[in-house]
C-alpha positions as CSV (number, residue, x, y, z in Angstrom):
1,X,-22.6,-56.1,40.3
2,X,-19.9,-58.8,39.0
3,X,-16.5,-57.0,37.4
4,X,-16.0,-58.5,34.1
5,X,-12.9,-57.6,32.1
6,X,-14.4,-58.2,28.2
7,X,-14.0,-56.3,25.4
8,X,-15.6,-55.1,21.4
9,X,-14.8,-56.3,18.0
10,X,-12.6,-54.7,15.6
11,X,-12.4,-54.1,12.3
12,X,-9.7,-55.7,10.1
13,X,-6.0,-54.6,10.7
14,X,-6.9,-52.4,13.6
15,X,-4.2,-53.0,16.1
16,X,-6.4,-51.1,18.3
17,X,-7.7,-54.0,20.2
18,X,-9.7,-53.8,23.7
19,X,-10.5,-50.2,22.8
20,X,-14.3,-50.3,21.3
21,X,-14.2,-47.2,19.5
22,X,-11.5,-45.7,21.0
23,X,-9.6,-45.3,17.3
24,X,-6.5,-43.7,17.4
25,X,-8.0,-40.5,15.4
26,X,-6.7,-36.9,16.0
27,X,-8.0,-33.8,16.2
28,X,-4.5,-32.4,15.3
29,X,-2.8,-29.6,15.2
30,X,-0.1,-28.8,12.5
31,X,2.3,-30.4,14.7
32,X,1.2,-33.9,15.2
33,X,1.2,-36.1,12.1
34,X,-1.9,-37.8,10.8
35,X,-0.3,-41.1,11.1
36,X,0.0,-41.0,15.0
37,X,-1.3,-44.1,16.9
38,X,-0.4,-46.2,20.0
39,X,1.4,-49.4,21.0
40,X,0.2,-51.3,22.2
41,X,-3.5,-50.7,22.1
42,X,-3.5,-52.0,25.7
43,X,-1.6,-52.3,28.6
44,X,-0.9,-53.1,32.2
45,X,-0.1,-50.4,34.8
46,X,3.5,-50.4,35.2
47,X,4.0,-51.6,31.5
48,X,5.7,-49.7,28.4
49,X,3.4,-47.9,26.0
50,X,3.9,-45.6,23.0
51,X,3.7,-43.4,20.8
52,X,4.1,-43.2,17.1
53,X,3.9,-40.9,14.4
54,X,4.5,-37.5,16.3
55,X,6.2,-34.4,15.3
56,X,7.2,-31.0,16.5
57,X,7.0,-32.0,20.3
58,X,10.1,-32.3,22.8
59,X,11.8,-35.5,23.2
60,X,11.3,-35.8,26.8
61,X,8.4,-34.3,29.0
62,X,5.3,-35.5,30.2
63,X,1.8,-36.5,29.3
64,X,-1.2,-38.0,30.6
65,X,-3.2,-40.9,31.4
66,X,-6.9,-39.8,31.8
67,X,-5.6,-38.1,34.8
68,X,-2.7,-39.1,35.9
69,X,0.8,-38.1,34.8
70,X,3.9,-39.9,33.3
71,X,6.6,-39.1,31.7
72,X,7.8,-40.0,28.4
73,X,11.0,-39.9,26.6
74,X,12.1,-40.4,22.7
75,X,13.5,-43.5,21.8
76,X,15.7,-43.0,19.2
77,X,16.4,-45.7,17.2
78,X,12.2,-45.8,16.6
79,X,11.3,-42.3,16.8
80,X,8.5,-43.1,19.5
81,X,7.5,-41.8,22.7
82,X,7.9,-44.5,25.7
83,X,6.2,-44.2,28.4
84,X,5.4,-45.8,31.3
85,X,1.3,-46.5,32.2
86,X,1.0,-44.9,36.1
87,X,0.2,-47.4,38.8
88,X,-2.8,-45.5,39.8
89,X,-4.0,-45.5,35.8
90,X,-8.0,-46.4,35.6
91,X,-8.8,-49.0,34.5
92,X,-10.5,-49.4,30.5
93,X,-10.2,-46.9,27.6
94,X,-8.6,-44.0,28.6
95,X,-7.5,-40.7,27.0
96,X,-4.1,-39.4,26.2
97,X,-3.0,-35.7,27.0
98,X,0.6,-34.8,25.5
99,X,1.2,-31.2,27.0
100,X,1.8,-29.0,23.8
101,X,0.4,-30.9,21.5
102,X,-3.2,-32.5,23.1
103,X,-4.5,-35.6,21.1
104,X,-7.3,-37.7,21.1
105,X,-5.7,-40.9,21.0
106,X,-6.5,-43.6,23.7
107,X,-5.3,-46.4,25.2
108,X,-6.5,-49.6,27.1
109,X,-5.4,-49.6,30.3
110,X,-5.6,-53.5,31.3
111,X,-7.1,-54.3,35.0
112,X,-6.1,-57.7,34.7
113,X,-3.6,-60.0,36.8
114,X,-0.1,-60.7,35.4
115,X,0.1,-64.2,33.4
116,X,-3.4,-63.5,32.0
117,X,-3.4,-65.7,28.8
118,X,-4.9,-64.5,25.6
119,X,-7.9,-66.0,24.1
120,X,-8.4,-65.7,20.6
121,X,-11.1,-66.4,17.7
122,X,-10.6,-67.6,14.7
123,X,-12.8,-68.1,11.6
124,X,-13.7,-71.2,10.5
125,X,-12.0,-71.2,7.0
126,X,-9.2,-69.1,8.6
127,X,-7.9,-72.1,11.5
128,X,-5.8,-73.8,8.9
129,X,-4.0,-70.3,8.2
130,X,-4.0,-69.9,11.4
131,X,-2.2,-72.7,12.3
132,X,0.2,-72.4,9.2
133,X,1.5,-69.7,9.4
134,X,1.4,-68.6,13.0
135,X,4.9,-69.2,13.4
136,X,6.3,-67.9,10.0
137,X,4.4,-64.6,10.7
138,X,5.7,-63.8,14.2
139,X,9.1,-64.2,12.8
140,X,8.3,-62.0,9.6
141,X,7.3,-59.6,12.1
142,X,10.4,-59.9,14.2
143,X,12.6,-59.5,11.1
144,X,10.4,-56.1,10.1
145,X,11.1,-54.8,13.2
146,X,15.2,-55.4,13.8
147,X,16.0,-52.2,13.1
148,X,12.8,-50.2,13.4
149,X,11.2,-51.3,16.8
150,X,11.8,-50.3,20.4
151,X,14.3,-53.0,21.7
152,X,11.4,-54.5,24.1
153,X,9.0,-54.5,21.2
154,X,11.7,-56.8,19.0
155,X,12.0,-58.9,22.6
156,X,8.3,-59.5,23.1
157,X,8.1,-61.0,19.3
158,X,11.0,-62.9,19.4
159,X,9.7,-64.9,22.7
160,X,6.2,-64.9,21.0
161,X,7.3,-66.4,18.2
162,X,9.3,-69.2,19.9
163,X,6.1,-70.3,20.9
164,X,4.2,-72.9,19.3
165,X,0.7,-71.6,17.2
166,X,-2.4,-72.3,19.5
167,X,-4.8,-75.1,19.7
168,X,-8.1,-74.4,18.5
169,X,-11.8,-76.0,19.1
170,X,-14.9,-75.4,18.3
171,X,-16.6,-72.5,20.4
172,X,-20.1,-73.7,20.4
173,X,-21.8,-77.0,18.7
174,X,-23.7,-76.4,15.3
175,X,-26.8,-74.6,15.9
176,X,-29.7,-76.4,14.2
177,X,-33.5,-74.1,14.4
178,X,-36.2,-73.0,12.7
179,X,-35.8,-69.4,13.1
180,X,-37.2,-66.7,15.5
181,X,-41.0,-66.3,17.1
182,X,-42.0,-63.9,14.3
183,X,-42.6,-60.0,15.1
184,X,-39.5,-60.4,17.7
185,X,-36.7,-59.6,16.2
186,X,-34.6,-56.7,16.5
187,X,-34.8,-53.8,13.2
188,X,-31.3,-53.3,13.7
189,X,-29.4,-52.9,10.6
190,X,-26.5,-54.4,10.0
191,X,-23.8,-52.7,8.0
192,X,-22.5,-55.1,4.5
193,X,-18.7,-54.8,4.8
194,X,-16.2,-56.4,2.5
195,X,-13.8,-58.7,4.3
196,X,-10.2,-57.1,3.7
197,X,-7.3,-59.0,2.5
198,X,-5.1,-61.2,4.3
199,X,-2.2,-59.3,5.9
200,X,0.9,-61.6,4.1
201,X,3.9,-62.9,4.6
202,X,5.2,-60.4,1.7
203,X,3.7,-57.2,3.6
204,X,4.7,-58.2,6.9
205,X,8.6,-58.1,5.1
206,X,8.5,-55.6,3.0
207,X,6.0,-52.4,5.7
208,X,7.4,-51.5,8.6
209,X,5.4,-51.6,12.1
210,X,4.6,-48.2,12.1
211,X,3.3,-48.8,8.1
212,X,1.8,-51.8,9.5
213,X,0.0,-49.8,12.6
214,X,-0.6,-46.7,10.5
215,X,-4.5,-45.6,11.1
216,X,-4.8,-44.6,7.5
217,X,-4.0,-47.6,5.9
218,X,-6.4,-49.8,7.2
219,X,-8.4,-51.6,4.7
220,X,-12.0,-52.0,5.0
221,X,-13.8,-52.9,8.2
222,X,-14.8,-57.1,8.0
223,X,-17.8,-58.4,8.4
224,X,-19.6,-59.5,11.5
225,X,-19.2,-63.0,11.3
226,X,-20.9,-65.3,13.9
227,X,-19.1,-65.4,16.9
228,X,-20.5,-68.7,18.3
229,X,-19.3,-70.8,14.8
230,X,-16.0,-69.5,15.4
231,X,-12.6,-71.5,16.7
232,X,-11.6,-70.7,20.4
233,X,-7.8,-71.1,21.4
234,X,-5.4,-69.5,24.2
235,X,-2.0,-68.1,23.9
236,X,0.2,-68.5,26.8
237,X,1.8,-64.9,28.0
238,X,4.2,-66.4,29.8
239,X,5.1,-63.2,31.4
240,X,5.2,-60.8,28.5
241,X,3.0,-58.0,28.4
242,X,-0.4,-59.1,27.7
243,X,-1.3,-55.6,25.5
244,X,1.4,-56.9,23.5
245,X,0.5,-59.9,22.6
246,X,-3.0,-59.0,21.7
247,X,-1.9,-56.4,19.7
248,X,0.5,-58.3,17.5
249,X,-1.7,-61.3,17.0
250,X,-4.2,-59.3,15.4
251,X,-2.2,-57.8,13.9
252,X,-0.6,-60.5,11.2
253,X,-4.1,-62.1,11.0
254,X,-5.8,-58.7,10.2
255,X,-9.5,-59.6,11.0
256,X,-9.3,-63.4,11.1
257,X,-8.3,-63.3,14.5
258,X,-10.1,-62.1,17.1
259,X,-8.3,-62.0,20.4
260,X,-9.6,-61.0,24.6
261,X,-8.1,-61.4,27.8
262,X,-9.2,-65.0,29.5
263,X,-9.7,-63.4,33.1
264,X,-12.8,-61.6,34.9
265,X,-13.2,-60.2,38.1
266,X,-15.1,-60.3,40.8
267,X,-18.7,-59.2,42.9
268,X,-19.1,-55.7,44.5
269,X,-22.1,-54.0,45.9
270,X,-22.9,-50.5,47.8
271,X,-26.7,-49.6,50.3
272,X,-31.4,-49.4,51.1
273,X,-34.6,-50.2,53.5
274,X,-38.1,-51.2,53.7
275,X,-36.3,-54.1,55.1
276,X,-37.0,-57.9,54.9
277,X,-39.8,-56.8,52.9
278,X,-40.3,-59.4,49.5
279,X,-39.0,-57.9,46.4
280,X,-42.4,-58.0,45.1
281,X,-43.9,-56.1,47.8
282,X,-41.0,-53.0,47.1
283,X,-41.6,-52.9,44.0
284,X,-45.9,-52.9,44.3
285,X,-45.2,-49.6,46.6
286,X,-42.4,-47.7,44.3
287,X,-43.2,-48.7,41.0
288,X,-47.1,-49.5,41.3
289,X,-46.3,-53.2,40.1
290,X,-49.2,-55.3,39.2
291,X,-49.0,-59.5,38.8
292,X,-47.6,-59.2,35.6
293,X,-47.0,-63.0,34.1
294,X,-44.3,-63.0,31.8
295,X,-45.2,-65.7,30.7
296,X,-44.1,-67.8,27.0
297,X,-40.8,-65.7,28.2
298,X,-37.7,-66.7,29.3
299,X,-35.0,-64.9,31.1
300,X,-31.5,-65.9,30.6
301,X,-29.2,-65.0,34.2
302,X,-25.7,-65.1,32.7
303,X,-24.0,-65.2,36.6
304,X,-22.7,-67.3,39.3
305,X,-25.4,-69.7,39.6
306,X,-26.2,-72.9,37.9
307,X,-30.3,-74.3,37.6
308,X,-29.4,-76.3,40.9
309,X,-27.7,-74.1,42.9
310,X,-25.4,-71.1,43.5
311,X,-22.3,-71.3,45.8
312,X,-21.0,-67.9,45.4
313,X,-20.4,-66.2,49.2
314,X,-19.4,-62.4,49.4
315,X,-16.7,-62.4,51.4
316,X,-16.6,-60.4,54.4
317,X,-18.5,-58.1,55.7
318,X,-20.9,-55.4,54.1
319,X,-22.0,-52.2,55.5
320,X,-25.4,-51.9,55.2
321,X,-26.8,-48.3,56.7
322,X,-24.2,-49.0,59.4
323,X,-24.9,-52.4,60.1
324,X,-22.4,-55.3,59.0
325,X,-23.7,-58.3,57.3
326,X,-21.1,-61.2,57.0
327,X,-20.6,-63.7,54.5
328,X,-23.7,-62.9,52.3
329,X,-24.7,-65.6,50.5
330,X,-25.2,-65.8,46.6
331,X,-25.6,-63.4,43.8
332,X,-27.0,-65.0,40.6
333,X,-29.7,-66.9,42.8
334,X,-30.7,-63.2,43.9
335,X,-30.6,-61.2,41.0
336,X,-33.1,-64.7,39.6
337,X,-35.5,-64.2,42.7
338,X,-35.9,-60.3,42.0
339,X,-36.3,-61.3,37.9
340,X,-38.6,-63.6,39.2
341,X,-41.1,-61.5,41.3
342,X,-41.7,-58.7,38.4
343,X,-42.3,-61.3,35.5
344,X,-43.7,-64.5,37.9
345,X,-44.5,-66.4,34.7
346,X,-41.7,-66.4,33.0
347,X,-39.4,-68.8,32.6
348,X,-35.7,-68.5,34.1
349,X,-32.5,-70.3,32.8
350,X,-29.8,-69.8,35.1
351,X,-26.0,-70.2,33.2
352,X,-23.1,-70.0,35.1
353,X,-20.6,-67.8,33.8
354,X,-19.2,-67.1,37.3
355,X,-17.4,-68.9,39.8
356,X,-17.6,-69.4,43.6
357,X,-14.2,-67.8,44.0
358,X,-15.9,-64.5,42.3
359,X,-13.9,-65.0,38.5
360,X,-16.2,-64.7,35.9
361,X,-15.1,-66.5,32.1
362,X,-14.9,-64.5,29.1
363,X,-15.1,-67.8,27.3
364,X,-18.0,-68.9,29.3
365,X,-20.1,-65.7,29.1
366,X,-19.5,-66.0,25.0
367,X,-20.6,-69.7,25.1
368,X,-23.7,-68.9,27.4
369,X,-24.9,-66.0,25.5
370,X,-24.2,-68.4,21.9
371,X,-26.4,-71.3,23.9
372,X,-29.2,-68.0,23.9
373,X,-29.0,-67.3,20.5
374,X,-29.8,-71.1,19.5
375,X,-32.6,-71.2,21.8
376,X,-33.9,-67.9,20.6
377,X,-33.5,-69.7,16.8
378,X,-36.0,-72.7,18.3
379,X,-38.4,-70.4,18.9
380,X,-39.9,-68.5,22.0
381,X,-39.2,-65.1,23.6
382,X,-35.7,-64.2,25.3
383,X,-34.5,-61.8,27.9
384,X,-30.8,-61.9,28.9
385,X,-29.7,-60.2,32.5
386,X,-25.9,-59.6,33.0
387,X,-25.4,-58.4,36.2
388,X,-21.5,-58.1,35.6
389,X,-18.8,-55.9,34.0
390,X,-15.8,-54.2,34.3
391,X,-13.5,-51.2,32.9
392,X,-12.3,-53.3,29.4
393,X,-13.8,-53.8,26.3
394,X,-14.1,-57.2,25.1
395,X,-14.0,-58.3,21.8
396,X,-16.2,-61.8,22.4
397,X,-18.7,-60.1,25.0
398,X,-20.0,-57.6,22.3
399,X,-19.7,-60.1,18.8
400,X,-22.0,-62.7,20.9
401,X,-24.0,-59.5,22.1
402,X,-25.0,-58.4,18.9
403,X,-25.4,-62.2,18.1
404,X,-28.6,-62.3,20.5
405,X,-30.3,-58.8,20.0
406,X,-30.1,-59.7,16.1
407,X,-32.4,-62.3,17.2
408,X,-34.8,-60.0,19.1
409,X,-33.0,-60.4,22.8
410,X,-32.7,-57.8,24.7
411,X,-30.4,-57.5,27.2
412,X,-30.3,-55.8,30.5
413,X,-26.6,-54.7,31.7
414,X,-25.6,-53.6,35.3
415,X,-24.6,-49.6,35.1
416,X,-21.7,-49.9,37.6
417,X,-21.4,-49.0,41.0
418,X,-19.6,-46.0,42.9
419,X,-16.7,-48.3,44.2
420,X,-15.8,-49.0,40.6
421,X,-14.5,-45.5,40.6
422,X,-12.7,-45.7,44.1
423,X,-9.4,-44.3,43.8
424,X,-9.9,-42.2,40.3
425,X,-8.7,-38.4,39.7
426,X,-10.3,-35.8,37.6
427,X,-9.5,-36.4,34.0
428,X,-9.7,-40.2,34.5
429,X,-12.9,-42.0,32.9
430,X,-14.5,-44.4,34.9
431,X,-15.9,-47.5,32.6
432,X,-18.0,-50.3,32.8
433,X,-18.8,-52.5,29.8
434,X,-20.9,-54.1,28.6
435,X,-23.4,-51.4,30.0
436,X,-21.0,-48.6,28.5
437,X,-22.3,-49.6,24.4
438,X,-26.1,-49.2,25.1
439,X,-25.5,-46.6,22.2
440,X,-24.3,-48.9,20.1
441,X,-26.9,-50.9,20.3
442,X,-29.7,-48.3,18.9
443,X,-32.1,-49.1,16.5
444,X,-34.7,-47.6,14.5
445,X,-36.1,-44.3,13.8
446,X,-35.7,-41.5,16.7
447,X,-39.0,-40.8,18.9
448,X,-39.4,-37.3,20.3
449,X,-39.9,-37.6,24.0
450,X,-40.1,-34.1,26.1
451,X,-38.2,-32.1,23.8
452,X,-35.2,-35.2,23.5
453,X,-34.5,-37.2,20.6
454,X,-34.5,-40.7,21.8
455,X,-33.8,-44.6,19.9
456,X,-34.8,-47.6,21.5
457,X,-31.7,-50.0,22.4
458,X,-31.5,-53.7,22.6
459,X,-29.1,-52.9,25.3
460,X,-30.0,-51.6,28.7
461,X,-27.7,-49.9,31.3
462,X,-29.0,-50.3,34.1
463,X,-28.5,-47.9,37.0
464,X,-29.4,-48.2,40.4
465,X,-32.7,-45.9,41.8
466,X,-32.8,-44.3,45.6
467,X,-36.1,-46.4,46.6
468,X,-35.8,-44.4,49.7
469,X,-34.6,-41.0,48.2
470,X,-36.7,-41.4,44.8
471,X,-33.5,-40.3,43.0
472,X,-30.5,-41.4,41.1
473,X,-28.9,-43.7,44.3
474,X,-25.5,-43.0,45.8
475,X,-24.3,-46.0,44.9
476,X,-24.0,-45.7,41.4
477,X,-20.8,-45.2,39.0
478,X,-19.7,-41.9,39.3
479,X,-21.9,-40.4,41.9
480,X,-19.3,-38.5,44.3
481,X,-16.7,-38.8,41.9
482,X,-16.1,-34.6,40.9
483,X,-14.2,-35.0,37.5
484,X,-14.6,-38.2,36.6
485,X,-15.8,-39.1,33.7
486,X,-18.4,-41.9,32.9
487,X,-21.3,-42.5,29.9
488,X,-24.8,-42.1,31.4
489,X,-27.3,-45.3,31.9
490,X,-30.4,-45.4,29.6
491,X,-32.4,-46.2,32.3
492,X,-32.9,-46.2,36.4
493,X,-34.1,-49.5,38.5
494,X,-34.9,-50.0,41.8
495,X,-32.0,-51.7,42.9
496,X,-32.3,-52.5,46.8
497,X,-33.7,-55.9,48.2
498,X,-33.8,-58.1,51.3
499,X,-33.6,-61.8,50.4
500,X,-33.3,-64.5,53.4
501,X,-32.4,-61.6,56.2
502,X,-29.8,-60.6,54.0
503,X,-29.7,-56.7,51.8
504,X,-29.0,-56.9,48.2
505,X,-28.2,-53.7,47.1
506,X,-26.4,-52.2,44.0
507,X,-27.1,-51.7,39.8
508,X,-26.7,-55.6,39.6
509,X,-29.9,-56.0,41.8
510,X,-31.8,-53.2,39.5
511,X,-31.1,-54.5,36.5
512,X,-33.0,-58.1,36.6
513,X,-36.0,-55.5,37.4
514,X,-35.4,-54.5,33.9
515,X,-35.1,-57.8,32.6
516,X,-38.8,-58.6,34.6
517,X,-40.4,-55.8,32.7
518,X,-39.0,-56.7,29.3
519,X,-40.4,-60.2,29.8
520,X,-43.5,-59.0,31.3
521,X,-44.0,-56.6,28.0
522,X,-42.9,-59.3,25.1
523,X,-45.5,-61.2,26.7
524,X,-48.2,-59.4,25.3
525,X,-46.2,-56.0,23.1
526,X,-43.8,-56.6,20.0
527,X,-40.3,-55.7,20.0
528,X,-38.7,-53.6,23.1
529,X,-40.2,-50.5,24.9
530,X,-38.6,-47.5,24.6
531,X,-36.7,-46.6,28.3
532,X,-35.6,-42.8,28.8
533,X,-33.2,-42.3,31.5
534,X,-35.5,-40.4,33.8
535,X,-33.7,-38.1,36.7
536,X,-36.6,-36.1,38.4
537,X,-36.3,-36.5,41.8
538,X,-39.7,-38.3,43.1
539,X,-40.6,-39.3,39.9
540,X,-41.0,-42.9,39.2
541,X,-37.9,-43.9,36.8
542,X,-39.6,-45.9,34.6
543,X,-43.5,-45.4,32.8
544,X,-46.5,-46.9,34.2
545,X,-46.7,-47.8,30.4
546,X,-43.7,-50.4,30.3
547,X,-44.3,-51.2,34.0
548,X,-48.0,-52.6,33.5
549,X,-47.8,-52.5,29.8
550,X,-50.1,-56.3,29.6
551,X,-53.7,-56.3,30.9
């Protein structure tokens, strides 16, 4: 599985960025005001962070972290709570405890290198705005906040806004189609919103950042706009704290602007046997597999390998049951080969997203999955597999998401795996996006399966299953992890291969199975099968229904 670092969309004025729906709601008690939010949304271990809004607690203590404590202190001249985000912090969304006074607010802990430069998206009929009044907004903002801010919150806008407003270019090219292969697309409903009014130059003058920040006050959530016809820019950090900067540019452009983090990470896997047996002939034995075609289908691998090659090397050694293999090669090439042998007749479009020294692009995922939603307006069946992810929410990953399963695409998302957690405390929440919105991603009415309540998704989370065992495998996110929190997978995979000598193991390797079947099953079904997560031990995880659902 590929670490990405992406991130959700957010409604207008939320300064909550790179916190999906991590909303700085309370489930207060008489002490804590209603008002009482975080800033920034997101930050770095090591960085500043706090709290606004709070009443009736001491002005020094200490809180936490998911699970790891800090200590905060008042700062006077702004009333909010400082503190400092622990080294050891996980990494993504995480809960924050004050001791006497517990709150559900959250914030965004940023598993990203320093100098990562923030990538924002602008609408169409917004750039000029943009553009404008970048400059005169930032110093609005800095005048607002002389005698109200923290003193490194008035420092971080006054650099910012010595900067010069960001260039912007096209995302994608127009999109010209006749519209999807009919029966395919998604019945997800999508929720009218009215786009809210510009933040001003008048407001940001006359409200204070807290008014600004204030949870109540938000105006209504915008629309989903297209993500691929919007304007793609970067704004250098240049050392200031990247939370920061995210936070305040969305915040004067209040729904125009969406903004991410430019940097991914980088490929991890964990163990299995019935070695150098074909992929094929694994999953005949396990899952009963017939030759199912696929065919008319194409499956999209969004990973480190282009149509002509893949040059990706995990570096180092792997343990595989006790043996070391060295310098094993490829990954998108792999997780292809395994796509290939459940759905043999369908098509595969490899897209690079990923490069051979293991970063993956925000930017480029966007793009890629934007290039998917034209070809799914042409015409034709789509399956996308994203054998990546990481601990943050991004704001472009899950806008061009919901771009491609409005078009009838479902996509299949690596779960996670167990070294994601490594190093986490009880209390802490282990995450991995985009596999951790499958929820979101529901559709339709609710089918009663063995006394559950269950909605199909056009987003799959993938976990890895024990081909040996028969069970939920070892390797997966949060398995040995006591206390650690993580979202479960919708669904369980095989997810242990031998390619070319070599063991490809992990939830990145079961989740093109998932993307075999859904080809192999739009082939001859409409829409996408319904997947239960299925956890009896030596039960198959997935129906002989959706496994050999063509004749």
């Amino acid at each position: 599985m590929i670490r990405t670092a992406f991130r959700t969309r957010l409604p207008a004025l939320l300064p909550l960025l790179l916190l999906g729906a991590a909303h700085a709601q309370l489930s207060a008690p008489a002490t804590v005001a209603r008002t009482a939010g975080v800033y920034p949304a997101a930050a770095a271990p090591g960085e500043t962070a706090w709290i606004f809004g709070l009443s009736g607690v001491p002005a020094e203590g200490r809180l936490n972290v998911g699970g790891q404590t800090t200590e905060y202190r008042l700062d006077r001249p702004s009333g909010w709570l400082a503190f400092q985000v622990p080294p050891a912090a996980a990494g993504g969304p995480q809960t924050l405890t004050l001791r006497g006074a517990p709150q559900t607010l959250r914030l965004n802990v940023l598993t990203l290198p320093p100098g990562t430069d923030a990538l924002v998206y602008v609408r169409p009929d917004a750039a000029k705005t943009v553009q404008a009044e970048y400059t005169r907004r930032l110093q609005a903002l800095t005048e607002t906040c002389a005698k109200s801010c923290p003193a490194e919150v008035q420092s971080v806008l006054k650099r910012l806004s010595a900067q010069p407003a960001p260039a912007l270019a096209p995302l994608t090219a127009p999109v010209k189609g006749q519209g999807v292969t009919p029966g395919l697309a998604a019945r997800a409903a999508v929720t009218p919103a009215v786009r809210a009014p510009l933040i001003n130059l008048n407001t940001l003058k006359a409200t204070n950042l807290t008014g600004l920040l204030n949870p109540v006050a938000r105006p209504p959530a915008a629309p989903a706009d297209s993500i691929c016809s919007a304007l793609a820019g970067t704004v250098p950090t240049a050392g200031l704290p990247l939370g920061q900067v995210l936070t305040l540019l969305e915040l004067i452009f209040a729904g125009d602007l969406q903004t991410d983090p430019t940097w991914v990470g980088y490929p991890t896997q964990s163990d299995a046997p019935y070695q150098n047996e074909k992929p094929i002939t694994v999953l005949q034995k396990v899952l009963q597999v017939r030759a199912a075609s696929g065919k008319g289908t194409t499956i999209h691998i969004l990973d480190t390998s282009t149509a002509t090659g893949d040059s990706f090397v995990m570096d180092g050694d792997i343990n595989y049951y006790n043996q070391l293999y060295g310098n094993r090669p490829y990954h998108g090439r792999a997780v292809g080969e395994i796509a290939r042998a459940v759905a043999p007749g369908a098509q595969l479009n490899y897209r690079q997203v990923c490069d051979k020294d293991d970063t993956c692009s925000t930017l480029k995922t966007v793009q890629a999955l934007c290039a998917v939603a034209a070809d799914a307006r042409r015409g034709g069946r789509h399956v996308v597999n994203l054998s990546l992810g990481g601990p943050n929410p991004t704001r472009g990953l899950e806008l061009a998401l919901r771009e491609v399963t409005a078009l009838g695409v479902p996509v299949a998302a690596s779960y996670g795996n167990r070294d994601d957690c490594a190093g986490l405390v009880a209390g802490d929440r282990c995450n991995h996006y985009p596999a951790d919105w499958t929820r979101s991603f529901e559709f339709g009415p609710a089918v009663n399966l063995a006394s559950r309540s269950l909605r199909p998704t056009m987003l799959f989370s993938v976990a890895g299953w024990d081909i040996a065992g028969g069970q939920l495998a070892t390797y997966n996110r949060g398995v040995g992890n006591p206390g650690v929190l993580t979202e479960a997978p919708s669904v369980q995979a095989p997810g242990e291969f031998w390619l070319g000598g070599y063991p490809y193991f992990g939830t990145s390797f079961a989740a093109p199975v998932v993307s075999g079947l859904l080809a192999s099953w739009m082939s001859c079904q409409p829409g996408v099968p319904l997947l239960p997560l299925i956890t009896t031990p030596g039960q198959a995880p997935i129906a002989a229904s959706v496994v050999n659902a063509c004749p």
